[in-house]
N, C-alpha and C positions, 0 to 999 in steps of 0.2 A: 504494500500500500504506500502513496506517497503522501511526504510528512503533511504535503499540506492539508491531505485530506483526514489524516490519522490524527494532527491536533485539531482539526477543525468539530471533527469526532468526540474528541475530549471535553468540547464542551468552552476553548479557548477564544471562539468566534464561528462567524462564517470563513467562509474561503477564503474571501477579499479583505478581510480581518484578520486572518492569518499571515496571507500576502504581505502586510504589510510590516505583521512582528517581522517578518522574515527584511523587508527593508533598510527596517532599522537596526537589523544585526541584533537582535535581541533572543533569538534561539541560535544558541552553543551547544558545543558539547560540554565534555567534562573538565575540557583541557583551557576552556573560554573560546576557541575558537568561532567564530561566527559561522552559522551551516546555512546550506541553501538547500531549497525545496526539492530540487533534484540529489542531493546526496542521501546517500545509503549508512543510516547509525543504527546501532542497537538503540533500543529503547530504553533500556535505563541509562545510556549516557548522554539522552536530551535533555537540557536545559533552556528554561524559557524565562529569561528576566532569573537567571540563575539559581531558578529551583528548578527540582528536579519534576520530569512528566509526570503528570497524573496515569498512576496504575492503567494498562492496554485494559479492555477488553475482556470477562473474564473475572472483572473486578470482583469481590468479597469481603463488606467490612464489617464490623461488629462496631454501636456506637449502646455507650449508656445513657438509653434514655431516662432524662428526667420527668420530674412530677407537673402533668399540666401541658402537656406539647401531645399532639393529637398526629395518629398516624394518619396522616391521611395529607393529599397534595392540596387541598382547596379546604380551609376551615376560616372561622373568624378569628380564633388564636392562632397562637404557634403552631406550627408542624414538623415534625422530624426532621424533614427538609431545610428547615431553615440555618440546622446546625451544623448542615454539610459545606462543604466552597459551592456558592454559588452556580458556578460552572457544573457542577455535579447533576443540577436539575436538567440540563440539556444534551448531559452527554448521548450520543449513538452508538449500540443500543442503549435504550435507557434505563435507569437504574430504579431499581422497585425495592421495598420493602419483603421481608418475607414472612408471610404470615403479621400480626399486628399484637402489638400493646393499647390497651385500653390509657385513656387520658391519666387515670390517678393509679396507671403502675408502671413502675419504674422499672431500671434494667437493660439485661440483655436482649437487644433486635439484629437484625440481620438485614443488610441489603446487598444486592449482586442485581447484575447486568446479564447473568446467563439464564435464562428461563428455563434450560430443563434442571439445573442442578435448581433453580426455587420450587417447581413444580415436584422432581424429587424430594427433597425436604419435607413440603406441607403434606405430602402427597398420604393417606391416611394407611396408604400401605407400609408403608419405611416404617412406623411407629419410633418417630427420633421421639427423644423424651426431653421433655423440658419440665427445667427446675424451678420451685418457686418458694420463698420463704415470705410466711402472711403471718403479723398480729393480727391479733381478734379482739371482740370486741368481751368476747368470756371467755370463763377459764374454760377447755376441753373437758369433755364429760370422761373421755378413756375410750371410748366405741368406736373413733372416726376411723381409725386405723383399720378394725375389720369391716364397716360400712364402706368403707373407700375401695378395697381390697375387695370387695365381695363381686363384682362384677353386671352385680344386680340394680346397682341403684340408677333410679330415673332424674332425670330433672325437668323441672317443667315447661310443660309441651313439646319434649321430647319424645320422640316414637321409639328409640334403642335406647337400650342401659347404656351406661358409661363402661367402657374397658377399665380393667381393675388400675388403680393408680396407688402408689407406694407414700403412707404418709409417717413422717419422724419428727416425735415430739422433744420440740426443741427447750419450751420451759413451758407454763401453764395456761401461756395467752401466747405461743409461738410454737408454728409448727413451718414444718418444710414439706411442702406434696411435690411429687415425681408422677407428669400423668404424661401419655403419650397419644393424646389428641388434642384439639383444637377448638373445641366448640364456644361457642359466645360465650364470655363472660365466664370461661368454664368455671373454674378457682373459687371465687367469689359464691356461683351458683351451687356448687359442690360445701362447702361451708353454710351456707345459709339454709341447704337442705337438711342438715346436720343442726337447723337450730341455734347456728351463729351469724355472727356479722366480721366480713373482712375488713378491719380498720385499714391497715397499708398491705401494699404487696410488691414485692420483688420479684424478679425474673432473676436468677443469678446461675442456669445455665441451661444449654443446649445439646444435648449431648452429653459428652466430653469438653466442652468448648465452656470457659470459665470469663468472665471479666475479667480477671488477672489484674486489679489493681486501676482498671480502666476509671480516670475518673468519672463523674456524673457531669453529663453531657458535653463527653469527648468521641472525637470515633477512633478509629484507624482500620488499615487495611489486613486482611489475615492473609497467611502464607499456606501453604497445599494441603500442611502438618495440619494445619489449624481447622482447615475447610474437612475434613477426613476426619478430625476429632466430632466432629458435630453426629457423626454415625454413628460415634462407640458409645455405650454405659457411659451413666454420668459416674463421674468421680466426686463428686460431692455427698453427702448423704451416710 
């Protein structure tokens, strides 16, 4: 592909927007040299106003979302999107969310530009499991553990039970559920059918795939290791 169409892809302009970094000598390489739209670089050695390219194609990030930013591209508040570079929201292909966090839970989300590895992910066959640690709003009665586990429990106006989901009681108003589906609101609805209320909720992992220390609404990009951890057992728990 050539660069001009490859950064214009990234989300750095139009073409003729491109054309013109490319004027002003303002895409180098590693070395500062100044490159032209007809030369051949690898792509981690492009430089544009002396930072390095935005991730090819492909891309994979984990960002922690905070409290109150709405997944979604068009809202009257904040949206996920708006914590990304700007440029992010135009890149080709475009970058999507995977699967959603509700407005008042925070945590681990996922965006990538490749739609079969999102559609793998959500997909209800994979059963990736995700983590979640919720206060409440009382103490645990002791039962949630085999109601959760049983494989039987309904939510309402649901037509299927829930698939059994793994919960570990963390202290008396704190627990951790491990469930491997997606449904609305699941977490929340799962507790409240149980006779509680979810004051806060965390997402803190995916998988295998942890926030690692990520602060609260930071993103960055994951590496192959990372994107492969999202498939295995969670390690937390």
């Amino acid at each position: 592909m050539k660069l001009i169409k490859l950064i214009a892809n990234l989300g750095y302009g139009s073409r003729k927007d491109v054309t013109q970094l490319f004027r002003a000598g303002r895409i180098t390489d590693t070395d500062g040299e100044v490159l032209y739209a007809d030369d051949v670089v690898p792509h981690e050695n492009i430089r544009v106003d002396d930072e390095p390219l935005d991730p090819p194609p492909g891309l994979v990030l984990m960002l922690n979302k905070p409290l109150g930013v709405t997944c979604s591209r068009k809202d009257p508040g904040r949206v996920v999107y708006d914590l990304l570079p700007p440029r992010f929201n135009v890149r080709t292909p475009a970058l999507s969310s995977v699967g959603r966090l509700d407005r008042d839970t925070t945590g681990l989300l996922l965006f990538t530009d490749d739609g079969a590895l999102l559609h793998r992910i959500i997909s209800p066959k994979a059963h990736v499991a995700k983590v979640y640690e919720a206060t409440l709003a009382q103490d645990l009665r002791g039962d949630e553990g085999v109601l959760f586990a049983s494989g039987s429990l309904m939510l309402e106006s649901e037509k299927e039970p829930l698939a059994p989901a793994q919960l570990q009681v963390l202290g008396p108003r704190h627990a951790r559920l491990t469930v491997t589906e997606g449904r609305y609101h699941q977490v929340r609805r799962m507790f409240a059918a149980a006779g509680n209320h979810v004051e806060t909720l965390q997402r803190v992992a995916v998988g295998a795939l942890t926030l690692g220390g990520l602060p609260l609404g930071e993103w960055r990009a994951l590496d192959a290791d990372e994107v492969a951890a999202v498939f295995a057992p969670p390690t937390v728990g």
